[in-house]
Structures are given as C-alpha cells and as structure tokens.
DRENRO-333145 format. One record per residue (C-alpha): residue number from 1; residue in three letters; x, y, z. Coordinates in steps of 0.5 Angstrom, whole numbers, m for minus. Example, Ala and Ser with C-alpha at 12.3 -4.5 7.8 and 13.67 -1.06 7.14 Angstrom:
% DRENRO-333145
PT	1	ala	25	m9	16
PT	2	ser	27	m2	14
END
This chain:
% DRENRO-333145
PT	1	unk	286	143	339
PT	2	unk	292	138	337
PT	3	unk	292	140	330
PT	4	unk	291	147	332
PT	5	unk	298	146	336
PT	6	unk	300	142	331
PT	7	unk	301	147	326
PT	8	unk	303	153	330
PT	9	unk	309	149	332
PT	10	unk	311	147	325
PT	11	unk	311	155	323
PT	12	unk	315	156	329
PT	13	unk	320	152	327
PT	14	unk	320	154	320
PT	15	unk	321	161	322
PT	16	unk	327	159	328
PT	17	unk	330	156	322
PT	18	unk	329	162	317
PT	19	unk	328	157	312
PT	20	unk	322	157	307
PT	21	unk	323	151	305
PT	22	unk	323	147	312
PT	23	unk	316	149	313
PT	24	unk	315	145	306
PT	25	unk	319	139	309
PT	26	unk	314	139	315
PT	27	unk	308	140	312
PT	28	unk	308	134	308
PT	29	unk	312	128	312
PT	30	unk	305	130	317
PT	31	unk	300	131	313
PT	32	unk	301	124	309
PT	33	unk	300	121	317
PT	34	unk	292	125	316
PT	35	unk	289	124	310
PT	36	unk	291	118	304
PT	37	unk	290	122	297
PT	38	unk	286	117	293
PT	39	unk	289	114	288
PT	40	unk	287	116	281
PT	41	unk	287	111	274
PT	42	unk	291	113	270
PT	43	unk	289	113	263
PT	44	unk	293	112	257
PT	45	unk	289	108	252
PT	46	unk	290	107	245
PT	47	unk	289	103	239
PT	48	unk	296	98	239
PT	49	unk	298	96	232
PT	50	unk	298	89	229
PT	51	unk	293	84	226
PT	52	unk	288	82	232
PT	53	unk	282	78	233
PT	54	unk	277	84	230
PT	55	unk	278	90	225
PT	56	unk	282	95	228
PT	57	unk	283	102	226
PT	58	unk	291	99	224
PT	59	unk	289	94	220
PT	60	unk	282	95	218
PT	61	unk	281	103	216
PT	62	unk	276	102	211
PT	63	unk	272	99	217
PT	64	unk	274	103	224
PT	65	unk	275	111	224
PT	66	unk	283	112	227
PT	67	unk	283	112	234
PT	68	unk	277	109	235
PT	69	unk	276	101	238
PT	70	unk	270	99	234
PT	71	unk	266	104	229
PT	72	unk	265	111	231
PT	73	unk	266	109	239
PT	74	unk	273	110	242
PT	75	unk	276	105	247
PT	76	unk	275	111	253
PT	77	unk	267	111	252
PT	78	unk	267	103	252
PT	79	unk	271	104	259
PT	80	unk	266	110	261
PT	81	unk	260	105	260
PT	82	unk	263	100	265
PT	83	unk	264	106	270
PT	84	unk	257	108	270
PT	85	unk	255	101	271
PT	86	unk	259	99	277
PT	87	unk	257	106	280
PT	88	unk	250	104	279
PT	89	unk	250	97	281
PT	90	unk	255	98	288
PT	91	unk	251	106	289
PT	92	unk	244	102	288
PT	93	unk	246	96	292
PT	94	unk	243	94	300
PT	95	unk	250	91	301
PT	96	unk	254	97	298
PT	97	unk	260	96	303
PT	98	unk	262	88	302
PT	99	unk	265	87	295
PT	100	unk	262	86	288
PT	101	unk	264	82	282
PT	102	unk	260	83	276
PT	103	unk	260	77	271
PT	104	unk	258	79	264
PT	105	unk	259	73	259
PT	106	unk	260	73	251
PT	107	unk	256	69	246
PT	108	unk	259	61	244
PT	109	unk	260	59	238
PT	110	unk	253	56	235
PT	111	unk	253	50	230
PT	112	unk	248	48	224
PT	113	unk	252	41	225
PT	114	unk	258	38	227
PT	115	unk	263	42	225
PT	116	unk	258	48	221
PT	117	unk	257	54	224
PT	118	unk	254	59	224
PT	119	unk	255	66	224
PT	120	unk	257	68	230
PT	121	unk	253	74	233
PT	122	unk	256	77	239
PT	123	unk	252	78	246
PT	124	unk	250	85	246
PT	125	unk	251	87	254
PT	126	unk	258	85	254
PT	127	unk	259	88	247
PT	128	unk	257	94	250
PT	129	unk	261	94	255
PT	130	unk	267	92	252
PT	131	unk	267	93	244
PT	132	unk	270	86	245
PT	133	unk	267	81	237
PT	134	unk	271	75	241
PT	135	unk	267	68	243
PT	136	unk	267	66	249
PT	137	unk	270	71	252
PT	138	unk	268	74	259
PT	139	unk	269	80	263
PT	140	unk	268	80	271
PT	141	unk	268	88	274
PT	142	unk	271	86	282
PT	143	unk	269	93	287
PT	144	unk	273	91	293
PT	145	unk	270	92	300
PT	146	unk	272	99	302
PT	147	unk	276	101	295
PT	148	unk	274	107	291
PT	149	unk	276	104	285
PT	150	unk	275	97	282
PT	151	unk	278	92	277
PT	152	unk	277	89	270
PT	153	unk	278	83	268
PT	154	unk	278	80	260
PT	155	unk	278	72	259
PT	156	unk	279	72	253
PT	157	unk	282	65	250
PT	158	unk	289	66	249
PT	159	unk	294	65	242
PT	160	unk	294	57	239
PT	161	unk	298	56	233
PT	162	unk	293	50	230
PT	163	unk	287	54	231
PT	164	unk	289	60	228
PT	165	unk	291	57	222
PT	166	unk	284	55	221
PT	167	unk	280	60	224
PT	168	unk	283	66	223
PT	169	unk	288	70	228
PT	170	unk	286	71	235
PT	171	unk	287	78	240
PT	172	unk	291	73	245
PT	173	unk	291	76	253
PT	174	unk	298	80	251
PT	175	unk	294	84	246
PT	176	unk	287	84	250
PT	177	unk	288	89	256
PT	178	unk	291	95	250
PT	179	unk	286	94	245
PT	180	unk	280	94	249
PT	181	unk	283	98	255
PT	182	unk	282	93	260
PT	183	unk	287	93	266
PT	184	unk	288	85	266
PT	185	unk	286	80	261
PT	186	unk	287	72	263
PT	187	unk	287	66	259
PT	188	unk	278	64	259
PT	189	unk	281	57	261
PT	190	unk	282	60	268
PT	191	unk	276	63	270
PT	192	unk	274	58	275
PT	193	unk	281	58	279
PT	194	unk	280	66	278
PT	195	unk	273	67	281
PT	196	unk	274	62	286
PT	197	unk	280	66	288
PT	198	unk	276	73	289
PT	199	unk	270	69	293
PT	200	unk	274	65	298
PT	201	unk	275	67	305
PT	202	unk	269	74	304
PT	203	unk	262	76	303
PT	204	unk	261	77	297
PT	205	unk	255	80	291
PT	206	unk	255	76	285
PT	207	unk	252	81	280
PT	208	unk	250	75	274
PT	209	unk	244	74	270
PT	210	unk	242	67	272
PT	211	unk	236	66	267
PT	212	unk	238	64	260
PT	213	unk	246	63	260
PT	214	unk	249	66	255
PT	215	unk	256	61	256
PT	216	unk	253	54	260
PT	217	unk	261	53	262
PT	218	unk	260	60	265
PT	219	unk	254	59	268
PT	220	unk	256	52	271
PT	221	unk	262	55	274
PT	222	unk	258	61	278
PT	223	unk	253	56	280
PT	224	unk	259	52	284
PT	225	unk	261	58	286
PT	226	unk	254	60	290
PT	227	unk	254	55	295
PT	228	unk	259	59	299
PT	229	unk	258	65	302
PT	230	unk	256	70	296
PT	231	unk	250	72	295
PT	232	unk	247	73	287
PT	233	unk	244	79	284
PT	234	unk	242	81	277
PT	235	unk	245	86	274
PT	236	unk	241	87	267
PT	237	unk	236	92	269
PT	238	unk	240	97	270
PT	239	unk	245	95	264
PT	240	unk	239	96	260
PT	241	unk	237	102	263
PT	242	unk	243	105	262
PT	243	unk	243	102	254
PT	244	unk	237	106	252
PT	245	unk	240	112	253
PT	246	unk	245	113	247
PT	247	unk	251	117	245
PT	248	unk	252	121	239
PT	249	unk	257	116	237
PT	250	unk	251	110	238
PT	251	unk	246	115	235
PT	252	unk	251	116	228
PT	253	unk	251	108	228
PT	254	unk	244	107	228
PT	255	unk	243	112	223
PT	256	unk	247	108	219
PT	257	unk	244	102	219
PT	258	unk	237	105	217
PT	259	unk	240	108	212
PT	260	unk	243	101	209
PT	261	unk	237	97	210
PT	262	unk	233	103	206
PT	263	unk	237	102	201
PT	264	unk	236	95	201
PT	265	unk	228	96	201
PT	266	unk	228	102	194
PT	267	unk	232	96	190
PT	268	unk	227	91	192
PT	269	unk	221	95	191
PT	270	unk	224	97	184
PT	271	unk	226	89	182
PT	272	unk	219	86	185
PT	273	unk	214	84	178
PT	274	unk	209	79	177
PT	275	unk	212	72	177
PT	276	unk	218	74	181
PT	277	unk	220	69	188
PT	278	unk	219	72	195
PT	279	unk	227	68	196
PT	280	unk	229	72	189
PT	281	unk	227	78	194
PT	282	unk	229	76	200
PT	283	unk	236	75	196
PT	284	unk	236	82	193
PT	285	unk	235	84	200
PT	286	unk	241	81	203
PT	287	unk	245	83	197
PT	288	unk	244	90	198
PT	289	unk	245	91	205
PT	290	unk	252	88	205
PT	291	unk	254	91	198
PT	292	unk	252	98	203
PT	293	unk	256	95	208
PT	294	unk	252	91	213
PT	295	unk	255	85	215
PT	296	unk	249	81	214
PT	297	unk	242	82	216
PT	298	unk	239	83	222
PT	299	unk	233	77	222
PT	300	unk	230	72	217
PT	301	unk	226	77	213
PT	302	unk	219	76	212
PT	303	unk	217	77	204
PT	304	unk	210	76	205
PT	305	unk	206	75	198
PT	306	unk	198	77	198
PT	307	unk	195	72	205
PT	308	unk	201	70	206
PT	309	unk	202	77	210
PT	310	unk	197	76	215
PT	311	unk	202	71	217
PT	312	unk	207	75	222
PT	313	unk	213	71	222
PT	314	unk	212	68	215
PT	315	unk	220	66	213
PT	316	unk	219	62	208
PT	317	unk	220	66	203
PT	318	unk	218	60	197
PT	319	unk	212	62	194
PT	320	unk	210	66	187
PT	321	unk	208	74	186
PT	322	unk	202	75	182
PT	323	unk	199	81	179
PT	324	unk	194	83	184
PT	325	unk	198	82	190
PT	326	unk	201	86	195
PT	327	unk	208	84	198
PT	328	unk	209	86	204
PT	329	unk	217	86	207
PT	330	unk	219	86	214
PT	331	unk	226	86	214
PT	332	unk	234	91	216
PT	333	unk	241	89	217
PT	334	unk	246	89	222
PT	335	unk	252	94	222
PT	336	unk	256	93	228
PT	337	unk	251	89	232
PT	338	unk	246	95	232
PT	339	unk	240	93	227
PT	340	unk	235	97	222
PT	341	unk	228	94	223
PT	342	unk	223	96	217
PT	343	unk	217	94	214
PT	344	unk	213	97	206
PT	345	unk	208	94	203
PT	346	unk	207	96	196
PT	347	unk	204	92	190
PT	348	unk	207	86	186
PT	349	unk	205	90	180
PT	350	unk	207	97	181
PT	351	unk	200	99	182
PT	352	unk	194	99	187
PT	353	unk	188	96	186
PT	354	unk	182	99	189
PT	355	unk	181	96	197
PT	356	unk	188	97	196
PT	357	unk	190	104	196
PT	358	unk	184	105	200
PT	359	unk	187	100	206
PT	360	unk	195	104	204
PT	361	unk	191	110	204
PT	362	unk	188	108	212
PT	363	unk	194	106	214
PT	364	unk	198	112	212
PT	365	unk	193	117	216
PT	366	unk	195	114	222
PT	367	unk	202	114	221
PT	368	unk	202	122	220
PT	369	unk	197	123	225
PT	370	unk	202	120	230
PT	371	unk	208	124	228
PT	372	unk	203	130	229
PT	373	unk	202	128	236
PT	374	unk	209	127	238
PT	375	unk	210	134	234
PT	376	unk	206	136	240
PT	377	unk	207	133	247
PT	378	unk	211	127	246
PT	379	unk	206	122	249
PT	380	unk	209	115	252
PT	381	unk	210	110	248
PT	382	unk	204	106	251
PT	383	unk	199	112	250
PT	384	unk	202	112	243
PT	385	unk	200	104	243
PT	386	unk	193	107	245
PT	387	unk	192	113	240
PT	388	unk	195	108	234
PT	389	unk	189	103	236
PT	390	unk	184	108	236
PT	391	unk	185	112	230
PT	392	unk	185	105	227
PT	393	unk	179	104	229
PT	394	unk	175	110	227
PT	395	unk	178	110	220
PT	396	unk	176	102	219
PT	397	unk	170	104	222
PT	398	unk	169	109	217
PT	399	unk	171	105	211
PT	400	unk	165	100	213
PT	401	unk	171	95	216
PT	402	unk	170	94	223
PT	403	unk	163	95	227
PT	404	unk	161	102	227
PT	405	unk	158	100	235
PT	406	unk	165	99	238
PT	407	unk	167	103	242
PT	408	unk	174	107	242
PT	409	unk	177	102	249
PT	410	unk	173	96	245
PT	411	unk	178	97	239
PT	412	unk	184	98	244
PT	413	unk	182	92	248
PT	414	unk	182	88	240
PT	415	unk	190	89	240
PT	416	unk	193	89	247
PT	417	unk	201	89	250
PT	418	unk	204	87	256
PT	419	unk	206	91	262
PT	420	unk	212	95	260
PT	421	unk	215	101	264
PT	422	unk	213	107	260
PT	423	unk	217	111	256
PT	424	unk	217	118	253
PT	425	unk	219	116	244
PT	426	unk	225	121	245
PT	427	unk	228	116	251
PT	428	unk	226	109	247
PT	429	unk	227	110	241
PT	430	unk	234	110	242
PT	431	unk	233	102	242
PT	432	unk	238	98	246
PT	433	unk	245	95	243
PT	434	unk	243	90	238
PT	435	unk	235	90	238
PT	436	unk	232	94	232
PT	437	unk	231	100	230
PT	438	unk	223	100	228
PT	439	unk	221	103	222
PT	440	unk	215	100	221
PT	441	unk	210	105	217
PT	442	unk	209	100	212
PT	443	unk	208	105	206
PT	444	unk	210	103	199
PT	445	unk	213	109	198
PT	446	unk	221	111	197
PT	447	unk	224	108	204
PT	448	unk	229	113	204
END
C-alpha cells in the first residue's frame, strides 16, 4: 500500500508542476532506495602487443591465429570456462552462501639433475581455465558471501632481469591480467599473504585438490591455511566433467594433432625394413611430428619388434627388426597440450606371413564391427568394452586360438576394467585437455 501512494503522489506532483522531466527526477532518486541493479563485468579483452612469456597472435603469428590467446581458443572462452566452474561449484555446494576460494596450481619445473630440466609441460586444469603456458603460476577464483559475482586472481612470477637473460622473457603481473583477461595478477611470492588475507576473520570453502600436488609450495601453504576455520573441498570432479564436453575450437585442435601423428606413423611404416632399429623408428616418429607442427611427442613411444610387443609399455626402443616381425608403434604427439594417441601394426618386411595376416585380419573384424555398432545405437563405452570382448573371442575362437567351450561372459571376464562412470562414445571421445585422443585399431594400413 506504501508503494501504491507512493507513486500516486510522485505522478501528482509531476502533473502539478506541468513538467515531464520532473516525474523523471523523482522516479530515479526513489527507485535506487528499492532495488540495487546488479553490477555487470565489463568485458574489454584483447590480445596486448609486445614480447610475452608465451606465443601470442602479436609475436607468433605462424603460431596463434589473430584475436586468439592460444591456438583457435580466444581469451572470452577461457574466461567462459572459469564462469561455468564457479557457477557449478557455488550452485552444487551445501554451504552455497559462505565464500569460496578456488585454487588451481600450475606445473613446476622438472629437473633430469641439477641445473638440466626437462621439457616443461604445463598442468592441464589450470592450462584449461587460464591458457596460461607459465610455471608455477597459480589461479585463486574468490566467490565472496552473498556477491553475485566472483574474482580472479593470477600469480604469476613477476619480471627478473637475471633470469630473462637466461631463460627467456617472462609475461610479468603488468601484462598477465590483459593477455589472459584476468581481473588482477599479483606477484606468485605473494600467495600466502594473499590467501591468508582472503581466509582471516571468515567461514570459508577452499575448493583445492588436496592428493597429489601439482606445486609442493602451494600445497604446503593450503595446508597452513586449514588449520583455521576454512573447510576443504575438491574441485576436480566437476572441472573434468566440464572437460569432456569440448568446444569447436577443442575439437579443431584435437583433429589437428591426430592428423599430425598420422603423418608421423604413414613415414614410419614407409622407412621400416629388415635391420632397421626400433630407436631409428622412434626418431622417424619424433622428427615427423615436429616438422607437422607438434611441440614434441605426447609419450615415450612403444616401438615394439616381434615378442617384444607383448610387453604393453615397452619403451626401450633399442633392439634390431628382422625379416619375419611384426613391429608394432604406439605412439602421438602434443600440440597445444591436447595429445594424439595411435597404435599399427604392420610387417618388418612390408608383407604378411600367414598367422599373421590371419591375426590382423581378426583384429580388423572386430574394429569394423564396432563401428557398425556405434552407427546403430551408440552403446556406452563400458558396453563397447563388453562387445569388443566378446567379438574377440568368438574370432579367436573360430581361428582354433582360444578354447571353443569358454562362454561369451568367460571371454569378458579374461580382460577386465575398473568401475568408471558410463559414458555414451559421443560425450567421451571428446578426451579431457591434455590425456589422449585414442586410435587404436592397430591396422597396417595407411594412418590417415
């Protein structure tokens, strides 16, 4: 009813004074006494000029398409992705309304000894949310109590002359925020003080993976920190759900790099002959998916020679390939953190031998038979597992291989995996940032 008079007597004061622009003073003054408009982020990202710590559309143009933060993926939809986290973290929570700080550590620098390290290779879930290609760096998403909006935070190790001058330029806290459209970036030295800062005096939900650290220092920071009234949660199950789902720009990228280590596989097979070294593969690999724009490969490859093929992670890659061989290659290559993984099979000699076209012949059944059973109601992956089993068996079977009195759920039970959320093959073969993309027919076909 208050309101009610309210506004009848502000339109009878406008009409009084005979002035359209009076009713316009009122309204205003006394509606921003009822309702607070929430504030919006404004949005002004772009690419900032200059030599970074990373490869940029600026400096690296061969490298980074314009407009965009790393390959085909622009700054919005890395900030798009740490939206959707807060939001599914906070909105999933018991304790929505206290205020969450979510922490997600880069990758440290890893040493072979000494001074020697070794290539570094960036942590997938913070490269995901931030495209940021830094050590040591760390991102802290802060969701205050009662805000609609949240904060975030980039420690990042800021500019030194000595260290540049050896190692290369580094992005620094002036340039972090632009390039990765971060609201603030804070020297990483201050981590601790920060943190403790944003925990003091308050109930708060620290989202951080407390099992195998990424950055001891980080870790051992967090630690101090739960001994005050912040209670601990994990926030990589719903990152890595989000991560299945990939965008177009993901999608183009994971392409790429499975285009890249088939290439790789067609120039191995055509170099592979009697006497020929598994090492002398494993460098024909390398070379090729470099020279196709890889940074390096994605794994210690398998370059498996007759019985030593039986070995599953055989990385020795030191022995001769003779005549009658099968060589088998499990290899792929990394391109912007997303892997390629393949695996082929194919003669020494460039011809099969009996037993063995008549096992490739098998194994080739089985693959297009699955992609028949995918054309026709896309099972779960799990059930794929099962059908794979199963046609396996009844071939092996057939050829006199296996027992011809195991049963179909024998075969299955021969070869078992653990308990994993089910899957249909369109959600999960979209592989999370960084694990591999499989093609593992083992054909000695063309790879392509």
């Amino acid at each position: 009813m208050k309101m009610f008079n309210f506004f009848r007597r502000a339109i009878q004061i406008a009409a009084k004074d005979k002035s359209p622009h009076r009713l316009l003073r009122v309204f205003p003054r006394c509606l921003s006494t009822i309702e607070t408009p929430p504030k919006e982020k404004t949005v002004r990202l772009s690419i900032p000029k200059g030599i970074m710590g990373q490869p940029t559309c600026h400096t690296h143009p061969h490298l980074v398409q314009p407009d965009c933060l790393t390959w085909g993926m622009t700054q919005m939809e890395y900030r798009e992705r740490r939206d959707r986290l807060v939001n599914k973290l906070v909105g999933e929570a018991v304790n929505m309304h206290n205020t969450h700080i979510i922490v997600i550590p880069a990758a440290r620098k890893q040493y072979m000894s000494d001074q020697i390290p070794y290539v570094f290779r960036q942590n997938s879930d913070f490269y995901y949310l931030t495209g940021c290609l830094e050590p040591s760096a760390v991102l802290v998403l802060v969701k205050y109590a009662q805000s609609q909006d949240y904060r975030s935070i980039l420690f990042v190790h800021d500019h030194d002359a000595h260290t540049e001058m050896w190692e290369g330029p580094r992005t620094g806290c002036t340039n972090s925020a632009a390039l990765f459209g971060i609201d603030e970036a804070v020297p990483v030295e201050k981590f601790g003080n920060v943190m403790t800062n944003l925990t003091a005096h308050k109930s708060s939900v620290l989202w951080y993976h407390n099992e195998m650290p990424t950055n001891p220092d980080v870790h051992n920071t967090v630690r101090a920190i739960l001994a005050g009234n912040v209670s601990l949660a994990d926030p990589k199950r719903a990152l890595h759900f989000m991560r299945v789902v990939k965008s177009p720009a993901e999608v183009e990228l994971m392409k790429a790099s499975c285009e890249i280590g088939a290439q790789s596989i067609n120039l191995a097979m055509a170099c592979t002959k009697p006497g020929t070294s598994e090492h002398l593969v494993n460098a024909i690999l390398e070379y090729s998916c470099k020279q196709g724009g890889a940074e390096h490969l994605a794994f210690p490859p398998v370059v498996a020679g007759g019985p030593r093929a039986t070995h599953i992670h055989y990385v020795a890659n030191n022995q001769k390939l003779t005549e009658n061989e099968m060589l088998l290659v499990d290899s792929g290559c990394q391109r912007w953190l997303y892997n390629s993984d393949m695996c082929r099979t194919w003669p020494v000699s460039g011809k099969f031998s009996k037993h063995h076209r008549i096992l490739y012949e098998l194994v080739l059944s089985v693959q297009k038979r699955l992609i028949e059973i995918l054309a026709e109601h896309r099972p779960p992956l799990h059930q794929l597992f099962d059908d794979m089993c199963r046609l396996l068996g009844h071939f092996m079977q057939q050829e006199g291989i296996l027992p011809k009195h195991l049963s179909g759920q024998e075969l299955i039970g021969v070869s078992t995996c653990g308990q994993t959320t089910p899957q249909s093959p369109k959600s999960s073969a979209a592989s999370a940032s960084g694990s591999r993309t499989t093609c593992s027919s083992r054909r000695a076909t063309r790879s392509s």
